[in-house]
PDB file of the backbone (N, CA, C, O) and the ligand in Angstrom, with CONECT records:
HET     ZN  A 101       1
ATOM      1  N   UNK A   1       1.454  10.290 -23.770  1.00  0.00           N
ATOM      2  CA  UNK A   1       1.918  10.468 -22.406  1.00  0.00           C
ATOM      3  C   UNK A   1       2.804   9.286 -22.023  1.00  0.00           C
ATOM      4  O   UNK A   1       2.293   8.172 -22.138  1.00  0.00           O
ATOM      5  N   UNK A   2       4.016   9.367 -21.598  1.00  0.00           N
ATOM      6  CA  UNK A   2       4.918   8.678 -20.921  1.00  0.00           C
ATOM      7  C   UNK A   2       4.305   7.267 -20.340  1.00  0.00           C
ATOM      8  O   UNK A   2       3.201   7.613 -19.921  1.00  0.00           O
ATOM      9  N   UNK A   3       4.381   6.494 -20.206  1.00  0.00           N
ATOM     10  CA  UNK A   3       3.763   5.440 -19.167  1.00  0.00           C
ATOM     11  C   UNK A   3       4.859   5.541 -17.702  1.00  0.00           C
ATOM     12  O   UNK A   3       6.059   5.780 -17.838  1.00  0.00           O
ATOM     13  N   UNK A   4       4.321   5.354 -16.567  1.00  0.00           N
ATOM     14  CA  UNK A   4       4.867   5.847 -15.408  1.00  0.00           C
ATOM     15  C   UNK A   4       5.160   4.746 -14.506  1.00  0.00           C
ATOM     16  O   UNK A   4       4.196   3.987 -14.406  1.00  0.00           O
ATOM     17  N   UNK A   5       6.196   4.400 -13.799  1.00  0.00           N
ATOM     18  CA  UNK A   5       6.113   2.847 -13.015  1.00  0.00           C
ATOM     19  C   UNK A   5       6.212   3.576 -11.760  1.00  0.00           C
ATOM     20  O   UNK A   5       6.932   4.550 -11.541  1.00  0.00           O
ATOM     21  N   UNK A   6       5.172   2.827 -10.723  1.00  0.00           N
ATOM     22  CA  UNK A   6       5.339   3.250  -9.596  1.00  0.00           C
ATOM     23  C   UNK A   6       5.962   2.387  -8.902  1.00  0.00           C
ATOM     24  O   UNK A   6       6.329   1.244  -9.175  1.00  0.00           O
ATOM     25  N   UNK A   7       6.097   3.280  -7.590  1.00  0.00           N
ATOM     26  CA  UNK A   7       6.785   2.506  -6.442  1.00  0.00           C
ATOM     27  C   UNK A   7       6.538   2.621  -5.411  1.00  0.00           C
ATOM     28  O   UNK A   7       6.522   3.756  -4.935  1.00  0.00           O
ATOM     29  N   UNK A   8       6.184   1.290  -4.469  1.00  0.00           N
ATOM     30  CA  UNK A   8       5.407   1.659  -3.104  1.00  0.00           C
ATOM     31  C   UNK A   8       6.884   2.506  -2.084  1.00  0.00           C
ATOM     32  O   UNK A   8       8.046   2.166  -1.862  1.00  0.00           O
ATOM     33  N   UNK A   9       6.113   3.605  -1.729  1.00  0.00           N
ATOM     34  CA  UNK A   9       7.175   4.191  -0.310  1.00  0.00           C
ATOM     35  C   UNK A   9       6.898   3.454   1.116  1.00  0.00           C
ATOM     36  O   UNK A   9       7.664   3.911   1.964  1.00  0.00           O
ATOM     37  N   UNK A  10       6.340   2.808   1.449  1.00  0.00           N
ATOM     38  CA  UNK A  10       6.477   2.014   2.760  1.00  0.00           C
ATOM     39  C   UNK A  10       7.822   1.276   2.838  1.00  0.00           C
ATOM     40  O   UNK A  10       8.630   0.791   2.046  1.00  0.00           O
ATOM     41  N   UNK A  11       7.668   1.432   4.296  1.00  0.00           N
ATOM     42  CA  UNK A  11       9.412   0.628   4.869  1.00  0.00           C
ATOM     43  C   UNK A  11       8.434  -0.614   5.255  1.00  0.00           C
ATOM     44  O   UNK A  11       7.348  -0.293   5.738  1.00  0.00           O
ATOM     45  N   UNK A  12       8.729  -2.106   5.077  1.00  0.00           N
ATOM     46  CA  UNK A  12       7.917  -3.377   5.466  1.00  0.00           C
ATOM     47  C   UNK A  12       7.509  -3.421   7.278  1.00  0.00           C
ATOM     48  O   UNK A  12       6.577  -4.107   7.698  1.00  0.00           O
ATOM     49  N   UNK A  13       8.343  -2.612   8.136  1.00  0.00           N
ATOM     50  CA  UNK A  13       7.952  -2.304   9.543  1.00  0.00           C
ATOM     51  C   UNK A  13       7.246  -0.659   9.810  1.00  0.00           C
ATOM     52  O   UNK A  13       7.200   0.212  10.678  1.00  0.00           O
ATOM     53  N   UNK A  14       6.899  -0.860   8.816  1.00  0.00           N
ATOM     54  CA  UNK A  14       5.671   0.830   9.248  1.00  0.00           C
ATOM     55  C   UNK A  14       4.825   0.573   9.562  1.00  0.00           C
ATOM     56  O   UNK A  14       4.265  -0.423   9.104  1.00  0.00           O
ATOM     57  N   UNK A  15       4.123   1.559  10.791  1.00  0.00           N
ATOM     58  CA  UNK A  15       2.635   1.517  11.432  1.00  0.00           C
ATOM     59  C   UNK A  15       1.986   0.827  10.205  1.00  0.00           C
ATOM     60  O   UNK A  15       2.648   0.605   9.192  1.00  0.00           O
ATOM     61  N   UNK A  16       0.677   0.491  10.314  1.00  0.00           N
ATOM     62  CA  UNK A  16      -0.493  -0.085   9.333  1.00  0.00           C
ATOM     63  C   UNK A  16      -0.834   1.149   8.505  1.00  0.00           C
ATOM     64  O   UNK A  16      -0.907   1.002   7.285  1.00  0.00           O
ATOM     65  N   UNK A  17      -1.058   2.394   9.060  1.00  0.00           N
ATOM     66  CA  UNK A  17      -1.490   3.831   8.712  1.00  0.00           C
ATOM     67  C   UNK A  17      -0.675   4.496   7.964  1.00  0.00           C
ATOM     68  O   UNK A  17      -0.860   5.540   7.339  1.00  0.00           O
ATOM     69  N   UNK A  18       0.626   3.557   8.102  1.00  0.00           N
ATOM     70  CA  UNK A  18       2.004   4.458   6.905  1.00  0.00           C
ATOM     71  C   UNK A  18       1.869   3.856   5.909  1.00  0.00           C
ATOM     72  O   UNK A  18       2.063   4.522   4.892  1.00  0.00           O
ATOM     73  N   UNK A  19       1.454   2.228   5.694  1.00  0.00           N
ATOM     74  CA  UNK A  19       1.404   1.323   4.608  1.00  0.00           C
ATOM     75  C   UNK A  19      -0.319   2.000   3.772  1.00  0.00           C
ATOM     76  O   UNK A  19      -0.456   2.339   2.597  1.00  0.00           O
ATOM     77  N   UNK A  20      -1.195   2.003   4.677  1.00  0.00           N
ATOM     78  CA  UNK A  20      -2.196   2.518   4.033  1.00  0.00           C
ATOM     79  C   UNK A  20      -2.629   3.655   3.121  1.00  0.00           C
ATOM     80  O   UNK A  20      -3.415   3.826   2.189  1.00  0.00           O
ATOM     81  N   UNK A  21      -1.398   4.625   4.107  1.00  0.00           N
ATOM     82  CA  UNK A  21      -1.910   5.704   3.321  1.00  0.00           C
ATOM     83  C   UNK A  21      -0.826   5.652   2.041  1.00  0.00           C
ATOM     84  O   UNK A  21      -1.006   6.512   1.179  1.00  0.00           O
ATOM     85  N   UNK A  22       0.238   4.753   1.854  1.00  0.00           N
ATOM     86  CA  UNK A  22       1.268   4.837   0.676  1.00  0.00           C
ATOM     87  C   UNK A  22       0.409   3.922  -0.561  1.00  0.00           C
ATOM     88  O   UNK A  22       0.873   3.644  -1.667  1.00  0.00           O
ATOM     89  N   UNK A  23      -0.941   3.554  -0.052  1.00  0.00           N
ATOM     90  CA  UNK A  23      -1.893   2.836  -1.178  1.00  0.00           C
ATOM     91  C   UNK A  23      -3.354   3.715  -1.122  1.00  0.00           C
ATOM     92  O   UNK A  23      -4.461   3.200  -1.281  1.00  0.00           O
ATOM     93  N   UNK A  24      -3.056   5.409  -0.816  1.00  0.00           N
ATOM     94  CA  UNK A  24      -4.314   5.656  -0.682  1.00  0.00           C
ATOM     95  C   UNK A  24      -4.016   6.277  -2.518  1.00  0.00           C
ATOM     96  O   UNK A  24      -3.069   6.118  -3.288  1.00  0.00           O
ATOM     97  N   UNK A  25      -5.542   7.118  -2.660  1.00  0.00           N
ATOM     98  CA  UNK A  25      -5.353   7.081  -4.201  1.00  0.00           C
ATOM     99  C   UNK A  25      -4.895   8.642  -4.585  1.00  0.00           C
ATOM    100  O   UNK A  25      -5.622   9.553  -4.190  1.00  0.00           O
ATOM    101  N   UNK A  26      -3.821   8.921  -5.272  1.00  0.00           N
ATOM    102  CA  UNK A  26      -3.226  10.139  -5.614  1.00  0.00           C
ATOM    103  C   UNK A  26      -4.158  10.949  -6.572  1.00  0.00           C
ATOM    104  O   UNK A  26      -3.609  11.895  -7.137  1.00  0.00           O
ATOM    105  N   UNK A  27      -5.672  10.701  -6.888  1.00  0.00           N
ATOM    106  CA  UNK A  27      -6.115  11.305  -7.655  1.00  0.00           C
ATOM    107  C   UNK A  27      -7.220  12.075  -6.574  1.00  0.00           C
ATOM    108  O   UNK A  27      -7.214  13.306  -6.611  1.00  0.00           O
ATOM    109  N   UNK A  28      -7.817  11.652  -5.970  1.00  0.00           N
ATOM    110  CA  UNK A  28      -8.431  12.301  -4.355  1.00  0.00           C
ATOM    111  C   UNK A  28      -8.378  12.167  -3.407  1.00  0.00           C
ATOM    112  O   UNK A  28      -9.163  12.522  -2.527  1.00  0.00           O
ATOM    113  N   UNK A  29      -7.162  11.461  -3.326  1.00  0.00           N
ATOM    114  CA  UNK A  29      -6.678  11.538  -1.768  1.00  0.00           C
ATOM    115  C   UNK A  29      -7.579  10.333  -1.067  1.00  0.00           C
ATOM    116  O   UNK A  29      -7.171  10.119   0.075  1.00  0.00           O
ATOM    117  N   UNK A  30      -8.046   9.981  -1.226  1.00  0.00           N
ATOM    118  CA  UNK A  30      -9.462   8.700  -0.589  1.00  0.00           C
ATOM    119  C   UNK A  30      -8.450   7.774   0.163  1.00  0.00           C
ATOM    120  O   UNK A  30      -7.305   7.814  -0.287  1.00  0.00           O
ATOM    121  N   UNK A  31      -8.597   7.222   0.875  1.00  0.00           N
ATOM    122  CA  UNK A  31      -8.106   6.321   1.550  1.00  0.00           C
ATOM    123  C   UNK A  31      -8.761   4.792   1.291  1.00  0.00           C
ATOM    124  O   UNK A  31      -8.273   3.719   1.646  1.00  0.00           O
ATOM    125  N   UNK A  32     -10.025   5.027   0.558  1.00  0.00           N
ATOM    126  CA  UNK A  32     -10.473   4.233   0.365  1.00  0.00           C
ATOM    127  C   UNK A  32     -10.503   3.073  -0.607  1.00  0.00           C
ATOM    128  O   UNK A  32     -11.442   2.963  -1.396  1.00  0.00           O
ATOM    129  N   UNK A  33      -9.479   2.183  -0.574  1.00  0.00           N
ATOM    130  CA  UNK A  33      -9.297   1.832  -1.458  1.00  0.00           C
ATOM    131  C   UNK A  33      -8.999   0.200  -2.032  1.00  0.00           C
ATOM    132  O   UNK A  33      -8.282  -0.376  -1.213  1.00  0.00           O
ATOM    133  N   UNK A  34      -9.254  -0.436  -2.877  1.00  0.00           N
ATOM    134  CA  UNK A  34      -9.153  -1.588  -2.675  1.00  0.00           C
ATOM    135  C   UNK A  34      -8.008  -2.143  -3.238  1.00  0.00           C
ATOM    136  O   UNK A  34      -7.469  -1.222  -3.853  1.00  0.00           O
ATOM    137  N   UNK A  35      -7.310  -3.221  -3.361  1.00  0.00           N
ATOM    138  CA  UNK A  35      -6.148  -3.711  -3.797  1.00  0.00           C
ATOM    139  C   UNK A  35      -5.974  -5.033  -3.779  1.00  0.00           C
ATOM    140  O   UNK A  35      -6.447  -5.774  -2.918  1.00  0.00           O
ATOM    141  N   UNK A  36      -5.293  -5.382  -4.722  1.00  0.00           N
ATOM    142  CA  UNK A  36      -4.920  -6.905  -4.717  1.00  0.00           C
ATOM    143  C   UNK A  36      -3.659  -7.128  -5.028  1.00  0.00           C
ATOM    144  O   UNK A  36      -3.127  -6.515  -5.953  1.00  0.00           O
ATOM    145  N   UNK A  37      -3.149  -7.845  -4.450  1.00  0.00           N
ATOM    146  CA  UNK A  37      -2.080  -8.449  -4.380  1.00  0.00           C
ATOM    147  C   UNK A  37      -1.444  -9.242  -5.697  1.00  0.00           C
ATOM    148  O   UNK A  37      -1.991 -10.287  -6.048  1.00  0.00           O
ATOM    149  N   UNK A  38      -0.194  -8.702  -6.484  1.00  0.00           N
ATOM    150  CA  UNK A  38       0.197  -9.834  -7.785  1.00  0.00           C
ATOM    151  C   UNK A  38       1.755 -10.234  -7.429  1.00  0.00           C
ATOM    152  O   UNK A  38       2.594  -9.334  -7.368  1.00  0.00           O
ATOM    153  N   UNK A  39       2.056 -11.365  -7.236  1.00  0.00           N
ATOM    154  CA  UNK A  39       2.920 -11.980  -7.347  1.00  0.00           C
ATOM    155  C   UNK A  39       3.599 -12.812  -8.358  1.00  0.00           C
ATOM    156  O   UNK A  39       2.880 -13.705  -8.806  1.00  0.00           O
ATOM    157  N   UNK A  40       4.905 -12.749  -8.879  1.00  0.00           N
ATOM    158  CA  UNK A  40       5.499 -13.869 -10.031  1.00  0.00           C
ATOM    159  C   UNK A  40       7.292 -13.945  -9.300  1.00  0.00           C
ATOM    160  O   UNK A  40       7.880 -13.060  -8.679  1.00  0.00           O
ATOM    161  N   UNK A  41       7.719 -15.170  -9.633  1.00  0.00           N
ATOM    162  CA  UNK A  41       8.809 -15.397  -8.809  1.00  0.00           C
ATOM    163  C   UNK A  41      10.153 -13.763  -8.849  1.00  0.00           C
ATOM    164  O   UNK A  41      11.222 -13.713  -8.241  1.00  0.00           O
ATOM    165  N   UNK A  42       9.533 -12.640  -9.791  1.00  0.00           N
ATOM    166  CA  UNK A  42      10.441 -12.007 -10.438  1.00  0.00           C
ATOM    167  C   UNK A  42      10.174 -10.577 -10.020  1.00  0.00           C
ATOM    168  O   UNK A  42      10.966  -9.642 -10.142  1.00  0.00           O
ATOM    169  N   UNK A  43       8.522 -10.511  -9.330  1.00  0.00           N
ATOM    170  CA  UNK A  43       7.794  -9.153  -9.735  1.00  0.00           C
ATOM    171  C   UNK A  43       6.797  -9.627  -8.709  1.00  0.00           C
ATOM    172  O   UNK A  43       6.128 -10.661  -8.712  1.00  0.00           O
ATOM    173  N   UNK A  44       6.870  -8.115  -7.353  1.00  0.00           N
ATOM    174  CA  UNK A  44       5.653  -8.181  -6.990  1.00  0.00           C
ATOM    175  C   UNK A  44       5.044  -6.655  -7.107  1.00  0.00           C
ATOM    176  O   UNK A  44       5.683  -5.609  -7.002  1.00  0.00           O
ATOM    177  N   UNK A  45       3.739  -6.802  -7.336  1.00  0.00           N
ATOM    178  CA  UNK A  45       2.761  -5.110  -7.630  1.00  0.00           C
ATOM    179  C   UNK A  45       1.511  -5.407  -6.631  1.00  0.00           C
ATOM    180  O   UNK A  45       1.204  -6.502  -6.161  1.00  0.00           O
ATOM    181  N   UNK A  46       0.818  -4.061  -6.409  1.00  0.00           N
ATOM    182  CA  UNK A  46      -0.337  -4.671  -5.719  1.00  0.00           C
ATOM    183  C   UNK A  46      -1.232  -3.270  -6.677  1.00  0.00           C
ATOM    184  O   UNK A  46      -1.003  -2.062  -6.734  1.00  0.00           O
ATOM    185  N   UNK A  47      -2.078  -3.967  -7.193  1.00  0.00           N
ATOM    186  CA  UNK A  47      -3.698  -3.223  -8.162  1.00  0.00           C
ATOM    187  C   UNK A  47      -3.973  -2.538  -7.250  1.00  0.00           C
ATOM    188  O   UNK A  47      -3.828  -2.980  -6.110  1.00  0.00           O
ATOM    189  N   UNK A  48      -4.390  -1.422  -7.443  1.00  0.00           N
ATOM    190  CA  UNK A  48      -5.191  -0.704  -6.060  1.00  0.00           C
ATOM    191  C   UNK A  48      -6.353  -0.017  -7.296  1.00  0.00           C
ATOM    192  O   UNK A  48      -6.103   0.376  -8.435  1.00  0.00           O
ATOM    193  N   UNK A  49      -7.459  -0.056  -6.675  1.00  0.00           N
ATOM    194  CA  UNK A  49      -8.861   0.963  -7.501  1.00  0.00           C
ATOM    195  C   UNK A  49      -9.442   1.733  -6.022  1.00  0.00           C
ATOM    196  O   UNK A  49      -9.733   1.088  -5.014  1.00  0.00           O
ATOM    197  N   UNK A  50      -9.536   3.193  -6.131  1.00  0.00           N
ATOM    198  CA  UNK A  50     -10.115   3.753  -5.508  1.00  0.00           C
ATOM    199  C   UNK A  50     -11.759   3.571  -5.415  1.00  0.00           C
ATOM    200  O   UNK A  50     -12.397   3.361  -6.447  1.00  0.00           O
ATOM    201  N   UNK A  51     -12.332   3.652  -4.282  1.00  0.00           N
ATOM    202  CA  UNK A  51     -13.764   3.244  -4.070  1.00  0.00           C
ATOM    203  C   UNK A  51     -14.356   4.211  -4.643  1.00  0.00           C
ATOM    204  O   UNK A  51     -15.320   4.076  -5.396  1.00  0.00           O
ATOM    205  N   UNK A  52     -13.826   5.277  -4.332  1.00  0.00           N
ATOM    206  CA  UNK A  52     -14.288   6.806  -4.426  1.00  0.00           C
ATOM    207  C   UNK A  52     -14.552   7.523  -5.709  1.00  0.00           C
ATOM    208  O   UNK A  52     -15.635   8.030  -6.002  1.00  0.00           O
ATOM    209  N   UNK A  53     -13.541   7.524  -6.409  1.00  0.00           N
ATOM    210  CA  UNK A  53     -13.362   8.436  -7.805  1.00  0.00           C
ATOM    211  C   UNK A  53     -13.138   7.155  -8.686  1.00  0.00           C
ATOM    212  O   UNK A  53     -13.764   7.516  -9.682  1.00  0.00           O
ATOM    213  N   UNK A  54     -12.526   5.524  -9.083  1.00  0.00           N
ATOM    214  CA  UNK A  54     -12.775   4.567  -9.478  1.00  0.00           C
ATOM    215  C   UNK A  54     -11.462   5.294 -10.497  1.00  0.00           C
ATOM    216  O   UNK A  54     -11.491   5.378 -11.725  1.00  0.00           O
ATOM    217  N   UNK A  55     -10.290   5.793  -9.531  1.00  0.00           N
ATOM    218  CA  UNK A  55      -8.788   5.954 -10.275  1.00  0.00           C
ATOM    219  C   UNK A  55      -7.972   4.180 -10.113  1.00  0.00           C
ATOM    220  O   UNK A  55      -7.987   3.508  -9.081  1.00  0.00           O
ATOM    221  N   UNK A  56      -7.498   3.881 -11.097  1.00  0.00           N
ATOM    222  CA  UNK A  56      -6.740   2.794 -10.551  1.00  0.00           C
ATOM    223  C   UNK A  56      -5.184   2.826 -11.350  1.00  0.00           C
ATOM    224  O   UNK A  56      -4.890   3.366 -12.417  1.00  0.00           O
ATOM    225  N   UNK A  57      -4.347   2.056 -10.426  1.00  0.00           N
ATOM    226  CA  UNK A  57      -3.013   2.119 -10.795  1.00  0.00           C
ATOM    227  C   UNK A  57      -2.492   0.543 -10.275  1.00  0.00           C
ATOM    228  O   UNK A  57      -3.061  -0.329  -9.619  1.00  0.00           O
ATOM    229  N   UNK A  58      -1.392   0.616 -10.781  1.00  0.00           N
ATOM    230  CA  UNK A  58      -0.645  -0.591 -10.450  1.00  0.00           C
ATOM    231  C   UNK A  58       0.926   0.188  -9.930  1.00  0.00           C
ATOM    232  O   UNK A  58       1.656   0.838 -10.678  1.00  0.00           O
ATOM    233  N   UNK A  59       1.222  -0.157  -8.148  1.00  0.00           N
ATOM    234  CA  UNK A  59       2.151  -0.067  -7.467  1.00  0.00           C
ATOM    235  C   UNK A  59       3.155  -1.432  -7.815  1.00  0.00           C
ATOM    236  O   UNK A  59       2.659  -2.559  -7.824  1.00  0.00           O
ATOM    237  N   UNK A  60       4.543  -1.217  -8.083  1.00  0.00           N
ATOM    238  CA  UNK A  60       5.414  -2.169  -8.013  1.00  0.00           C
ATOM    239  C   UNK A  60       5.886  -2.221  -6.630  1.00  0.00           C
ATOM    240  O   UNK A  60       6.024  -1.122  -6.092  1.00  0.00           O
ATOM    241  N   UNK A  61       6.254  -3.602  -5.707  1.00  0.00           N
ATOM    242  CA  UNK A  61       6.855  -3.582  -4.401  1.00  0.00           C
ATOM    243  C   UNK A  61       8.370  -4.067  -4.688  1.00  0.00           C
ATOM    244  O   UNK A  61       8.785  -4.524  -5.753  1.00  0.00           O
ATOM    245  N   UNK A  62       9.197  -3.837  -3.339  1.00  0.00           N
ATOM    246  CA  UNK A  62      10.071  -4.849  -2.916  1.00  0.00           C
ATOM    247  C   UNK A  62       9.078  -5.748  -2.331  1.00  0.00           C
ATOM    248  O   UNK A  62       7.905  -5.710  -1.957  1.00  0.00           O
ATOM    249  N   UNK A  63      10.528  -6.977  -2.454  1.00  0.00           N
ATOM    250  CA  UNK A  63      10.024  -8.368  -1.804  1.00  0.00           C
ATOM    251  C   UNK A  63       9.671  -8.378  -0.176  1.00  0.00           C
ATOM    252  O   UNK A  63       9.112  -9.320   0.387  1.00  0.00           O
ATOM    253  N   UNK A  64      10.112  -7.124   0.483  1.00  0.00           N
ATOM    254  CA  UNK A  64       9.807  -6.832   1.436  1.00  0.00           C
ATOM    255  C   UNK A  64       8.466  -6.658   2.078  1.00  0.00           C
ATOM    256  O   UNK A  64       7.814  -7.236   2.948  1.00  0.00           O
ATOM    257  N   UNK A  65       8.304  -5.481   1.182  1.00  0.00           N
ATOM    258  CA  UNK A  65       7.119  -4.772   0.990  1.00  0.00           C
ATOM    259  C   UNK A  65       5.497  -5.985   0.815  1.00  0.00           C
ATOM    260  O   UNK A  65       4.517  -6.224   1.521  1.00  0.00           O
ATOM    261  N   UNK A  66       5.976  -6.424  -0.444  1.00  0.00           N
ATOM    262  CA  UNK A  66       5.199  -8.087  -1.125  1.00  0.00           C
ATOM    263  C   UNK A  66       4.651  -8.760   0.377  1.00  0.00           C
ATOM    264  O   UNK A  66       3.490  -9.159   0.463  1.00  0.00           O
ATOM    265  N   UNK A  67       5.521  -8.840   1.451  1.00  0.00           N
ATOM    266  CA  UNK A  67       5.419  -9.892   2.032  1.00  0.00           C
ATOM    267  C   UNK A  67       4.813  -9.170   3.183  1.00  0.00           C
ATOM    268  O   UNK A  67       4.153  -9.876   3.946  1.00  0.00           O
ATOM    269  N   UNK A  68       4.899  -8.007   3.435  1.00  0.00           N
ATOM    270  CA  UNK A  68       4.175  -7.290   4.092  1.00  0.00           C
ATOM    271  C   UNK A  68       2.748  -7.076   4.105  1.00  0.00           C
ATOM    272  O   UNK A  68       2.053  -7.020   5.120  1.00  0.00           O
ATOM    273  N   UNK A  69       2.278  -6.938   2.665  1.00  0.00           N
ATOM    274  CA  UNK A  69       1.081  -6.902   2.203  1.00  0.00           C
ATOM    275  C   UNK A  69       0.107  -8.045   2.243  1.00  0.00           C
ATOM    276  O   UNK A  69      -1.067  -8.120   2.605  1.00  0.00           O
ATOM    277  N   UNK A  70       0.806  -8.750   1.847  1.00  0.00           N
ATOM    278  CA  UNK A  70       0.944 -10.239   1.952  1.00  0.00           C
ATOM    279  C   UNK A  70       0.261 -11.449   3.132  1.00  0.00           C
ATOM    280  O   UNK A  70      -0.331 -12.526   3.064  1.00  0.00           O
ATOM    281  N   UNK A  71       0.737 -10.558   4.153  1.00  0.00           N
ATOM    282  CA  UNK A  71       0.023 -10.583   5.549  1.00  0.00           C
ATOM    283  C   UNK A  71      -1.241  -9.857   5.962  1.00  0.00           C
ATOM    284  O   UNK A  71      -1.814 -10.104   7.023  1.00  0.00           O
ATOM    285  N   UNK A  72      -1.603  -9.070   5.204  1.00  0.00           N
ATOM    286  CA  UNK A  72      -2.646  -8.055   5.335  1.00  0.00           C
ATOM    287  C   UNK A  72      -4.221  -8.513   4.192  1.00  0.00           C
ATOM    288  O   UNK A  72      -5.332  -8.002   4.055  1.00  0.00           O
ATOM    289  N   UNK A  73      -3.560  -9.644   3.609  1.00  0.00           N
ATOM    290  CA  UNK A  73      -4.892 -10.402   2.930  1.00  0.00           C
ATOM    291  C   UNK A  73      -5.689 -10.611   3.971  1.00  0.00           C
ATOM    292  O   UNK A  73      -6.877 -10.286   3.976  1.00  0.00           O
ATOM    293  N   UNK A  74      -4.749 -11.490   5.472  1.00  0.00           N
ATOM    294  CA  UNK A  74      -6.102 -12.262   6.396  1.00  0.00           C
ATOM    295  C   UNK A  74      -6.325 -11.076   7.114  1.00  0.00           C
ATOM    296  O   UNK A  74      -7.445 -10.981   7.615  1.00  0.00           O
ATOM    297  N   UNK A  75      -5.474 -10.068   7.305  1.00  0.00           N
ATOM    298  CA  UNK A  75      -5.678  -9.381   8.579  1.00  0.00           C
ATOM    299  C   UNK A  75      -5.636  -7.788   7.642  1.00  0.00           C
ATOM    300  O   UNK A  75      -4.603  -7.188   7.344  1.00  0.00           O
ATOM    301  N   UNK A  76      -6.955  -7.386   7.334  1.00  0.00           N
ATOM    302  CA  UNK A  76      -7.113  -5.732   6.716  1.00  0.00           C
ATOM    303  C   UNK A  76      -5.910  -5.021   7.701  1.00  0.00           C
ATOM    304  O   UNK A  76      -5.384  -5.288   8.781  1.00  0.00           O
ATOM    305  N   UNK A  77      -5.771  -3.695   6.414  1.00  0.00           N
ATOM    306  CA  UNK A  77      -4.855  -2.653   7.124  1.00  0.00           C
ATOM    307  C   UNK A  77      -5.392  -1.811   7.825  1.00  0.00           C
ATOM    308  O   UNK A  77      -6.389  -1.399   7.232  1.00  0.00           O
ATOM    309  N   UNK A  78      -5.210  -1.135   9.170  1.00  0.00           N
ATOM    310  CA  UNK A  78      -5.554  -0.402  10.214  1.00  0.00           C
ATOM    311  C   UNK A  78      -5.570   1.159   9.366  1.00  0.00           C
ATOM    312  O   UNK A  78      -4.459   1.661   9.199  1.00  0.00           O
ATOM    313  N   UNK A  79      -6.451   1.720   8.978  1.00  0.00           N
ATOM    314  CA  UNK A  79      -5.892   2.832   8.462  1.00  0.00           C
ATOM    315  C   UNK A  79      -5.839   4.085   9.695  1.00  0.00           C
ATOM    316  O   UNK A  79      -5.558   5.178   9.204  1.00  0.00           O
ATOM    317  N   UNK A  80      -6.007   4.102  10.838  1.00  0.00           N
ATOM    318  CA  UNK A  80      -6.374   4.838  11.832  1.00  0.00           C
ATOM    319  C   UNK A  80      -5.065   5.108  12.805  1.00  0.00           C
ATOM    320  O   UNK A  80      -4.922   4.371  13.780  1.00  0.00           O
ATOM    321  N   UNK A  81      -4.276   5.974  12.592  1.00  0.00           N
ATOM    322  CA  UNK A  81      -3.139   6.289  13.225  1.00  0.00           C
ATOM    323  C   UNK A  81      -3.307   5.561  14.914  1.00  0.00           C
ATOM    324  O   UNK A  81      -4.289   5.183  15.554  1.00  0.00           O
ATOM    325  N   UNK A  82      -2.388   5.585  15.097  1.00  0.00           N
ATOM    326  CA  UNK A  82      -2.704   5.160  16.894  1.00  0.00           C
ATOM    327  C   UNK A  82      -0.916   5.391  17.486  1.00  0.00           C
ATOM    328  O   UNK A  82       0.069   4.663  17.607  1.00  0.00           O
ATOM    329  N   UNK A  83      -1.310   7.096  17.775  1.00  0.00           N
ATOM    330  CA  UNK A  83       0.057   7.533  18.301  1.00  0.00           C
ATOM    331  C   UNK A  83       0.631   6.914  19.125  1.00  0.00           C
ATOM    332  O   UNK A  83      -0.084   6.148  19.771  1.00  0.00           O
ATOM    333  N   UNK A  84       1.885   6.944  19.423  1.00  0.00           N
ATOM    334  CA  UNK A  84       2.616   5.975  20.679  1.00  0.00           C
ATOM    335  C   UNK A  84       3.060   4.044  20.387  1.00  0.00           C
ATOM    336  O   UNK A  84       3.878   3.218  20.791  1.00  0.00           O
ATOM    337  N   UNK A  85       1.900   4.135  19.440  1.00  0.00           N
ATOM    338  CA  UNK A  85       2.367   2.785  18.593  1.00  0.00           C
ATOM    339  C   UNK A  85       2.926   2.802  17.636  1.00  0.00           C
ATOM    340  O   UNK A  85       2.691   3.422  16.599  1.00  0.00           O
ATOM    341  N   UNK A  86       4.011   1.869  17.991  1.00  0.00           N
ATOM    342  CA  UNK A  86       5.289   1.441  16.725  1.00  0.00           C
ATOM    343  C   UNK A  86       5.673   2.487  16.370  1.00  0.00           C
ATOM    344  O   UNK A  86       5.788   2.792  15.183  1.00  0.00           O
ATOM    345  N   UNK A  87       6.035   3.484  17.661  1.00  0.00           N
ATOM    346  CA  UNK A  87       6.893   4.951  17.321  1.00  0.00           C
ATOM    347  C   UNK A  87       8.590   4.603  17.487  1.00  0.00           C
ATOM    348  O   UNK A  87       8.722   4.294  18.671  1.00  0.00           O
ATOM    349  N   UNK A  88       9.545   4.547  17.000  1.00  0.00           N
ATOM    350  CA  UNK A  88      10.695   4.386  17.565  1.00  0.00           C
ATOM    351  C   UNK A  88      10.854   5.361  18.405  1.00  0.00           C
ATOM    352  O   UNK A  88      10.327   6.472  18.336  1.00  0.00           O
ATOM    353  N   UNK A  89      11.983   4.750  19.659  1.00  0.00           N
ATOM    354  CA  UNK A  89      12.157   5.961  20.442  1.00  0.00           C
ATOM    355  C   UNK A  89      13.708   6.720  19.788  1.00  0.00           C
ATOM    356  O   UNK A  89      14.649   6.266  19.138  1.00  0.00           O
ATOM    357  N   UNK A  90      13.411   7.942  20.290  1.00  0.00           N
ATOM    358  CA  UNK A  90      14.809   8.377  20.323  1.00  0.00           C
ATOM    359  C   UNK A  90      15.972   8.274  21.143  1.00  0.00           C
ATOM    360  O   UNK A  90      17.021   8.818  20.797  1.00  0.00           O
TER     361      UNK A  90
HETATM  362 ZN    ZN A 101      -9.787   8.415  -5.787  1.00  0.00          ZN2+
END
């Protein structure tokens, strides 16, 4: 089988709930999930292992993205939508 490189879909200014669910786990859907953060001056990825089914993968970021996450070591991600927040208007 092919080996597959992923790629996180979050924009670095998405709700907490857009970043979360782009690290929930594609094998059951779980949201539950844990992750760590890897950084090298060249390459950032973040490990994610599902709590649930114990699927794990490795997401590649932008440096964007990296630094986004990045911030979410001290402060967990909100996984709980909260309409009206950080909606752009039209
Ligand atoms: Zn899972």
């Amino acid at each position: 089988m092919p080996q597959v490189v992923e790629t996180a879909s979050f924009r670095s200014d998405d709700v907490d709930c857009l970043v979360a669910a782009s690290l929930a786990c594609p094998s059951c859907l779980s949201g539950e999930v844990d992750w760590r953060l890897g950084m090298t001056p060249w390459d950032g990825w973040v490990d994610c292992r599902c709590t649930r089914c114990g699927h794990e993968r490795r997401v590649y970021l932008a440096p964007d993205q990296a630094l986004r996450l990045s911030l979410h070591e001290a402060r967990p991600l909100d996984p709980v939508p909260h309409p009206g927040i950080g909606d752009v208007p039209l």
